[in-house]
N, C-alpha and C positions, 0 to 999 in steps of 0.2 A: 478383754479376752473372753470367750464364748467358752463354756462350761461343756466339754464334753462328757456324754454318758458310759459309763460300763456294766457288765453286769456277773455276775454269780447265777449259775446254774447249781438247783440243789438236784443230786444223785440219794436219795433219802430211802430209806426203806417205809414201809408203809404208807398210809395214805396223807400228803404234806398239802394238799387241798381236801376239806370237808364241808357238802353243805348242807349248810343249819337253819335252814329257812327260805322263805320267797324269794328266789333269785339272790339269796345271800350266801357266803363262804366265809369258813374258817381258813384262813392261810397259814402254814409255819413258813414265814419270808425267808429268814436266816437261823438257819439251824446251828447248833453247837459240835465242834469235834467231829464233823463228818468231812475228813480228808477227801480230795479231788485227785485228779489223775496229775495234776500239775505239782499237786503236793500242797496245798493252800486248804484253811481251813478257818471260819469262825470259833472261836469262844464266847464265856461266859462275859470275859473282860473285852470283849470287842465295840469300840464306843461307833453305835451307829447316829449317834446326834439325836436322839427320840426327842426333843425339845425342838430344835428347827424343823423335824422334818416328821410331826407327827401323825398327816394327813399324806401319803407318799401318791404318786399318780398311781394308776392303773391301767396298763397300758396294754396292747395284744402284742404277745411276742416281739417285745422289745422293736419296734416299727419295723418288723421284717413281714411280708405278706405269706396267708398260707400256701402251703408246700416249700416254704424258704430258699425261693427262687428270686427274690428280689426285693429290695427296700420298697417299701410304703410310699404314697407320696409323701405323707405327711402319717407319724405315729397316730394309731387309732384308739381312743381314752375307750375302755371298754365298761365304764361304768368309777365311783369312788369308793377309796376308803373310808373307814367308817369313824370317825374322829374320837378318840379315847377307848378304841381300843386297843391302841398297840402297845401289846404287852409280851414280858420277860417272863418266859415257864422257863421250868428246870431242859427243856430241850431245845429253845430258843426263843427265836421272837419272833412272836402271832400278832397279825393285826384280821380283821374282817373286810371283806370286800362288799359292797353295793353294786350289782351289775347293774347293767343301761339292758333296760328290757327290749328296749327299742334297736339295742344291736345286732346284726344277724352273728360277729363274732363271739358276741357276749351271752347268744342262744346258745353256741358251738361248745362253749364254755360251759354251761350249767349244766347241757345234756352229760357232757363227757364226768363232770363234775359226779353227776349220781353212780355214774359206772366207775368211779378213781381214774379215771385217764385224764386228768390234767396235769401239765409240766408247772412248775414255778419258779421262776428268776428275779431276783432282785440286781437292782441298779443303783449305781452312784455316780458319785463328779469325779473325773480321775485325777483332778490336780489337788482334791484335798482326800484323799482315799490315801492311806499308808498301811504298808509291810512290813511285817518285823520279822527280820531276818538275822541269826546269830545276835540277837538283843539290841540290834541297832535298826531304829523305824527309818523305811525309806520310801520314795514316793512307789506306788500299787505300779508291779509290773504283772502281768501274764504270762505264765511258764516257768514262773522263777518260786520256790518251793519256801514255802513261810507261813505263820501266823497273821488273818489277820488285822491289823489293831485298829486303824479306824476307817468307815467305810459308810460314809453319810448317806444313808436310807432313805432317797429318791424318788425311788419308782419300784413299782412292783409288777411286773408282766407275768401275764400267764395264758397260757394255749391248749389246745387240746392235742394230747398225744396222736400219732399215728397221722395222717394224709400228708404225708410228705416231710411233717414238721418239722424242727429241730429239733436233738435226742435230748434229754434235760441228763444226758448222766456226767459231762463233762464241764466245766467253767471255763468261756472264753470270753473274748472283750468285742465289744461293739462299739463303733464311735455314731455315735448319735446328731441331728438338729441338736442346734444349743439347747441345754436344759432350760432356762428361762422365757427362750420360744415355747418349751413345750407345755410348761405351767400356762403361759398369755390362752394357748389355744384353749387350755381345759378353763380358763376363768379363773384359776388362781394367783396369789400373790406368791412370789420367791421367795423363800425366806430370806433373811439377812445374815448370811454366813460368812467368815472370816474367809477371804483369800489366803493360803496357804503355800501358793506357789511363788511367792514374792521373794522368798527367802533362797529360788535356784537364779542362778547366772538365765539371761535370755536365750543364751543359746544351747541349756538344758532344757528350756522351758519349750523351745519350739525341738530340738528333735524328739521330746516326749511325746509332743503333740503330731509330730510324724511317724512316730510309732505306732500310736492308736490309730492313726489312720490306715497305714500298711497291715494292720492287724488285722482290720474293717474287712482288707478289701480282698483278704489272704482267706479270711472265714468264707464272703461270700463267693468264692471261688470251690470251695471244697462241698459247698452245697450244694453247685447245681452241677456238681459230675454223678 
């Protein structure tokens, strides 16, 4: 089964990209306690796997190209994260980014980066991603108002506000290339994570998986009107 991706759009006040050096950034990936328009929201207690997934991609706008009129061929790695440092502050979880100097999207990014105009979204797997809703974890829907609890920390995209982009102040889902394609591309290894979708009937398993697709194709429609 191919690992599709989602993602969390942070709506943040102040500046949720900082940079701190040659081509480097501070990111808050996933912020604590900041409610979405869907009604969804990280915590303190929110287990993003920082053990499997401690090097996350870094990717441009989650494989949507700029002006957010069309998927990518193929997601464009905009440089790495920076290994040991993803870290838990009192207002979420900060890892550092390494751009690709060599990117023109990854230029688009620094410049915007000194003026705070970059968005940031974090991604995960949606078959091991769960919501806790009324105290009962169920598998991560979109639109469906909860906590929440775990949300294996992926990939991390980011873009620069304004030409057209996507607005970062809402959280929607993207279904992505498998995730394990997109590691092969960037050179790394997959981690070795627990399937967790074992435990639905097949055929919760695939209209989930046509959900996220319908969702895919529901977003990129509302972007190019």
């Amino acid at each position: 089964m191919s690992e599709t991706i989602m993602d969390a759009t942070q709506a943040l006040s102040g500046l949720p990209v900082k940079a701190i050096g040659d081509w480097e950034l501070d990111v808050l990936a996933i912020p604590f306690n900041s409610k979405d328009s869907d009604g969804q929201w990280f915590d303190e207690n929110t287990d993003i796997m920082p053990d499997a997934f401690s090097t996350p991609l870094a990717v441009y706008q989650h494989g949507i190209k700029q002006g957010a009129k069309s998927l990518q061929d193929k997601p464009v790695i905009i440089g790495k994260t920076q290994a040991g440092t993803l870290e838990k502050k009192s207002d979420g979880w900060h890892i550092r980014v390494i751009l690709d100097k060599l990117s023109e999207y990854a230029k688009a990014i620094m410049d915007a980066a000194k003026l705070g105009l970059v968005a940031v979204s974090s991604g995960s797997i949606s078959h091991l991603a769960r919501l806790e809703v009324n105290g009962k974890k169920i598998m991560y829907e979109k639109d469906r108002p909860g906590r929440i609890a775990v949300w294996p920390f992926a990939e991390i995209s980011l873009w620069e506000s304004g030409n057209g982009n996507m607005q970062p102040a809402n959280r929607f889902a993207v279904a992505l290339p498998a995730m394990k394609a997109i590691y092969r591309e960037a050179g790394l290894p997959f981690p070795d994570v627990v399937n967790t979708d074992g435990d639905l009937p097949e055929a919760k398993q695939a209209a989930k998986r046509a959900k996220i697709r319908q969702q895919a194709r529901a977003y990129l429609l509302t972007i190019q009107e």
